[in-house]
Structures are given as structure tokens and as C-alpha cells.
C-alpha positions in Angstrom: -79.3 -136.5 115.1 -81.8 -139.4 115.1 -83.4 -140.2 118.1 -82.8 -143.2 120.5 -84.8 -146.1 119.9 -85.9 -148.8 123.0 -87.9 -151.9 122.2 -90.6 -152.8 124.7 -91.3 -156.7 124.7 -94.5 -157.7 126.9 -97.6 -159.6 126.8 -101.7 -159.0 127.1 -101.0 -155.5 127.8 -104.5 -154.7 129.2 -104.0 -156.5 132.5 -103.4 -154.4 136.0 -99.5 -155.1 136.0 -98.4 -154.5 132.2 -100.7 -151.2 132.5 -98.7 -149.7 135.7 -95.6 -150.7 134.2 -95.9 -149.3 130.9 -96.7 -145.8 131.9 -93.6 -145.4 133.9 -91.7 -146.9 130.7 -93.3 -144.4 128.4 -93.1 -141.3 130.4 -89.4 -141.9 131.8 -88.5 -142.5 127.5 -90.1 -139.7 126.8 -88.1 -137.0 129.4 -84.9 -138.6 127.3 -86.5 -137.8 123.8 -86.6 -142.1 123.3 -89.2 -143.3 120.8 -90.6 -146.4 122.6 -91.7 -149.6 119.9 -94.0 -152.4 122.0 -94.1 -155.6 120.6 -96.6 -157.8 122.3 -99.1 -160.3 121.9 -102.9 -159.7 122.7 -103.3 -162.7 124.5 -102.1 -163.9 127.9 -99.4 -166.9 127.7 -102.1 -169.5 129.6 -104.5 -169.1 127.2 -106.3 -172.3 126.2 -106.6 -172.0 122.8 -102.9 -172.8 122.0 -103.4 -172.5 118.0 -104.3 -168.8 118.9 -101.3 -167.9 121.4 -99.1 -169.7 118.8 -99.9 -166.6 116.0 -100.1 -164.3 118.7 -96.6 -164.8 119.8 -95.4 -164.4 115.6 -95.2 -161.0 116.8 -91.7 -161.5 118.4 -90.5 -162.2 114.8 -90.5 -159.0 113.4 -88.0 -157.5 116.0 -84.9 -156.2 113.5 -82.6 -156.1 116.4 -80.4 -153.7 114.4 -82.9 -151.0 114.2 -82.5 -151.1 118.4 -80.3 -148.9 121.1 -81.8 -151.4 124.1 -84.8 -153.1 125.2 -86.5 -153.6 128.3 -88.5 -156.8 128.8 -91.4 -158.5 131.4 -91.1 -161.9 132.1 -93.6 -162.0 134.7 -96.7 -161.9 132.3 -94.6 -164.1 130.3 -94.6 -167.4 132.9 -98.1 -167.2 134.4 -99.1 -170.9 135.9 -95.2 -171.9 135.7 -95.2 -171.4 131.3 -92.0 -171.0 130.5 -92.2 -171.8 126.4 -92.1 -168.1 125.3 -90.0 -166.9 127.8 -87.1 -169.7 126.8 -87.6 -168.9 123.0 -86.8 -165.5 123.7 -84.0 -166.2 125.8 -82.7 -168.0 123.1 -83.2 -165.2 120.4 -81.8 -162.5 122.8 -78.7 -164.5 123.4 -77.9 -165.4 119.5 -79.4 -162.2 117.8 -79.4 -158.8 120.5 -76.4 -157.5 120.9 -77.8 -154.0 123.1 -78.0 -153.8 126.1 -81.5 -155.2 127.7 -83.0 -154.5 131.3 -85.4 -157.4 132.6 -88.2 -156.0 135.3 -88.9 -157.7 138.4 -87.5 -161.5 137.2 -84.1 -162.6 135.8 -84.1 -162.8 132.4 -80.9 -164.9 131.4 -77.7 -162.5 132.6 -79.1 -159.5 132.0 -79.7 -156.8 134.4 -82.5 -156.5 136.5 -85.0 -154.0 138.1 -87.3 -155.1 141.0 -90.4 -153.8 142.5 -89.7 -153.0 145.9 -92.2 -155.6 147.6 -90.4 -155.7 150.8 -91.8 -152.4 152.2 -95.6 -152.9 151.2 -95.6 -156.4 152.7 -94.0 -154.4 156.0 -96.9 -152.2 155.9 -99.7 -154.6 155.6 -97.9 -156.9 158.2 -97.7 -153.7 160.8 -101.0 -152.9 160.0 -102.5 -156.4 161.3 -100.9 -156.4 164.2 -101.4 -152.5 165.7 -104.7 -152.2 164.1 -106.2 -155.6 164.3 -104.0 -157.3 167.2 -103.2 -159.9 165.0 -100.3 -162.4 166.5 -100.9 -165.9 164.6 -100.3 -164.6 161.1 -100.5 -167.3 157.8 -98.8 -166.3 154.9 -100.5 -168.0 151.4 -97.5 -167.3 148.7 -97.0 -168.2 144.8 -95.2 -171.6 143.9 -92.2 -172.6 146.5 -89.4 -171.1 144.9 -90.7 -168.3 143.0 -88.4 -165.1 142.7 -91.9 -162.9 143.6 -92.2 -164.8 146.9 -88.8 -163.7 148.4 -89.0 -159.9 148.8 -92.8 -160.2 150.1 -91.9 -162.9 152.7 -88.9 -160.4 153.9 -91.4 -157.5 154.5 -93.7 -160.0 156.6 -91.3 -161.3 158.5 -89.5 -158.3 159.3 -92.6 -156.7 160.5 -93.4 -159.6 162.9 -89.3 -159.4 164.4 -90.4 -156.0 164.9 -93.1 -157.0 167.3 -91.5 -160.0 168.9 -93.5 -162.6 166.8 -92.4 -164.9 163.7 -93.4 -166.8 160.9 -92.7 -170.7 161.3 -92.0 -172.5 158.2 -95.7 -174.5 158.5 -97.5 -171.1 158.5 -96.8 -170.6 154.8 -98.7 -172.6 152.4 -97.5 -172.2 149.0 -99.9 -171.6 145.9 -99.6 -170.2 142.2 -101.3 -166.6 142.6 -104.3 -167.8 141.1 -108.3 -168.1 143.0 -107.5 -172.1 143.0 -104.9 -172.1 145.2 -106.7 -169.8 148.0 -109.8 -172.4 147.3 -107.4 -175.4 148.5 -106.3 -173.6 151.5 -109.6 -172.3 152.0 -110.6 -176.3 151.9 -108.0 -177.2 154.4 -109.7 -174.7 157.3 -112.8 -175.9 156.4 -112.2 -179.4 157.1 -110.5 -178.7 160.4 -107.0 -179.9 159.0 -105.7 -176.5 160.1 -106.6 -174.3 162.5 -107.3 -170.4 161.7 -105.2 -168.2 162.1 -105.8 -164.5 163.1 -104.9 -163.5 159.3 -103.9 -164.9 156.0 -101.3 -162.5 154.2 -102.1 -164.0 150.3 -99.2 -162.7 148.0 -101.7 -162.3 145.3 -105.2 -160.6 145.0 -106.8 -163.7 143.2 -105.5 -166.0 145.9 -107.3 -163.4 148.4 -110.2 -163.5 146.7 -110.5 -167.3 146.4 -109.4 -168.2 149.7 -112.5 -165.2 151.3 -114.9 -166.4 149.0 -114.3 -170.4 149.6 -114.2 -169.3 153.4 -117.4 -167.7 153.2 -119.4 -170.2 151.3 -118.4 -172.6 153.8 -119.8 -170.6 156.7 -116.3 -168.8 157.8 -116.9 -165.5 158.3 -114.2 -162.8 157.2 -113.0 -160.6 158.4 -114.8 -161.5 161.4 -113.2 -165.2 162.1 -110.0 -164.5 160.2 -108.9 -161.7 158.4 -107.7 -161.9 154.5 -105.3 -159.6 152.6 -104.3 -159.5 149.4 -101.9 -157.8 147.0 -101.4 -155.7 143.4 -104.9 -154.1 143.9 -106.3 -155.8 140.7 -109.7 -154.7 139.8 -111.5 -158.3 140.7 -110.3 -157.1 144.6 -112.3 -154.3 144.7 -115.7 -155.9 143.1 -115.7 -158.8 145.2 -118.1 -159.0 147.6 -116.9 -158.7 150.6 -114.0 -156.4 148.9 -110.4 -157.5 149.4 -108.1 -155.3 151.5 -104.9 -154.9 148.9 -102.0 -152.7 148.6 -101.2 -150.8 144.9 -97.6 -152.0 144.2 -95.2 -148.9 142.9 -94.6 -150.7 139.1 -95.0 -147.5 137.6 -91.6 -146.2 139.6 -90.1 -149.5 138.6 -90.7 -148.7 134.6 -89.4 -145.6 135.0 -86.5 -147.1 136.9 -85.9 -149.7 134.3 -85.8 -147.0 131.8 -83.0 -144.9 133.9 -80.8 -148.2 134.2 -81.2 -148.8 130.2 -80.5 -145.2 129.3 -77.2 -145.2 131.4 -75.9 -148.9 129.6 -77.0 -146.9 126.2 -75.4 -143.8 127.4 -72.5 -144.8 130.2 
């Protein structure tokens, strides 16, 4: 009997979340004898040179949807800074040409079903955290663009946390960014100038907005952790090399490929 076939569609598979994900894909395939085909391009989606992430994305062409049993798919790498070109094309191609089933991870992906992260629970624990260990009360929250599927789910953990302990987040304590160092730098700007007040800590939704908004503080004479705390999330390598180091959490996407793959093998196999 031939063996099952999936089709794994990411991007720049080098960076921190594509290399958690994939593992859980490949060793979850493997417990169900799947052979596991990646087709991705070697560059990220923001990429400047737009000539270069034009060829890179040919690769998507050479999918022979027939040759399939499902696929599983990341749109998340697919729409850094708001680009949504590949992620529509492919849309498009699933809609016309696939006709197995397909899991998305951790964004929607047309109708097709989806598996999320659970981001509710680490966002609980780094909330807790603040306030038993550091007795902080006035907590900022610095998320991704207003409206963005990641920001729901890490919001919910934060707030929770704070009901817990009889305190809440008002609407003007989130500021809302894109995940990436320039957004923490325009917060960072904002304290500076005196057109906010600190808070006790900034909860960023993103390492890179951590490490922006620390760095941007510090330069400008505001002293972290001792003047406001910072925290940041997905444990990206640029946290830990920073200087001061960013305090982040190390999200569970490795359970989340696995669980993708467990969802996908029971449309294959109902």
C-alpha cells in the first residue's frame, strides 16, 4: 500500500517560528508512516528585493495537487508587515485546484480548518508573574496591528490574569504596533517625550517590539527594568543577545504542528 502523502506550504523556513513548527509537523507525520513534501521559498515575504521574492515564490507552482492526501499551511510567515499578495494567490489556487482536505496553523486561511497556538495561557503566566513577583499594578500592553487574529488570544491571557488580581486593562493602555523593533521605538518615543506616563510594565506581544521599545528607552536615559519593566514574547534569538536581555516566554508551536497534523490525518482518515 503506498504511503500517505501531506504537502507542507511555508516560507523562510530558518526563522524561530517555522523552525518550532516544522518539527512537530515532521515527527507527528512520521508516527502515521506520512512522507511530508515542503514547498517553500527561501526568502521572507518582506523582502526588499521584490524581483527576488517574485522567483522565490515560482516554487508554489510545482504543487501537482493530485499527487496529495492533504496539506497543512502557515500563513503567518506568509503576511509579515500586513503583505497579503502570496497569501491571496494561494488562496485563490487552493480554492480552484485542491480538492483535499487542508489545515491552516494559527490564522484563517479561507474556510478551511484551523489550529491555534494556545497564547492565552503564556500571556496568563507572564501577566501573574508581574504582578506576584514584581508588584506590578499599572500594566501597558504594546500589541501587533489593531485587528490582528495574534492579538486576541494574548490580550485574553493578560487580561484574565489582571481580573484575577482585581486590576484591568483600560482600552488607552494598549498601543497597537506591527511586531516589528519600529513600533516599540514609537512607543518608546511617546514616554520619552512625556506624552505618556510609564507604566509599571509593558507586556509587548512580540520579542522585536520588546527589544525596540528597551533599547529606545534606554538610549533615552530610561532605565529598564529599573523604571519600567519590559517583556516580550516567542523567545527569538535577538531577545536573548540583546543587551540588557529581554524576558520572553517559548510559545508551544511544536505541539501545535503536531496538532495540526492529528486534525489533518483524521479529515484524511475520518
Amino acid at each position: 500500500m503506498n504511503r500517505k502523502r501531506i504537502g507542507l506550504l511555508t516560507i523562510f523556513p530558518e526563522a524561530e517560528y517555522q523552525q518550532r513548527i516544522l518539527p512537530g509537523i515532521l515527527s507527528q507525520a512520521e508516527k502515521y508512516d506520512y512522507d511530508v513534501v515542503v514547498f517553500t521559498p527561501l526568502v521572507q515575504i518582506c523582502n526588499i528585493n521584490k524581483r527576488y521574492v517574485h522567483g522565490e515564490l515560482n516554487i508554489f507552482e510545482l504543487i501537482n495537487f493530485s499527487l496529495f492526501d492533504g496539506f497543512i499551511i502557515t500563513p503567518v510567515p506568509m503576511t509579515e508587515e500586513r503583505n497579503f499578495h502570496l497569501y491571496d494567490l494561494l488562496l485563490k489556487k487552493f480554492e480552484s485546484e485542491c480538492k483535499q482536505p487542508v489545515v491552516s496553523i494559527d490564522m484563517e486561511f479561507g474556510n478551511y480548518p484551523v489550529v491555534y497556538t494556545d497564547e492565552e495561557n503564556p500571556f496568563f503566566a507572564i501577566t501573574e508573574h508581574l504582578i506576584l513577583k514584581h508588584k506590578c499594578k499599572n500594566i501597558s500592553v504594546l500589541a501587533g496591528p489593531e485587528g490582528f487574529v495574534q492579538n486576541k488570544n494574548r490580550i485574553k491571557g493578560i487580561k484574565k490574569a489582571l481580573k484575577k488580581h482585581e486590576l484591568e486593562l483600560k482600552p488607552e493602555q494598549i498601543y497597537f504596533g506591527n511586531f516589528w523593533y519600529d513600533s516599540g521605538e514609537q512607543l518608546a518615543q511617546r514616554y520619552v517625550t512625556g506624552e505618556l506616563s510609564l507604566p509599571d510594565a509593558v507586556i509587548c506581544l512580540s520579542d522585536h517590539m520588546a527589544i525596540g521599545l528597551t533599547n529606545c528607552l534606554l538610549k533615552n536615559g530610561i532605565k529598564v527594568p529599573e523604571q519600567v519593566i519590559v517583556t516580550g514574547y516567542e523567545a527569538v534569538q535577538e531577545a536573548s543577545l540583546n543587551n540588557p536581555p529581554i524576558t520572553s516566554y517559548l510559545g508551544a508551536q511544536e505541539y501545535t504542528g503536531k496538532h495540526a497534523v492529528n486534525v489533518l490525518h483524521q479529515l484524511i482518515n475520518p
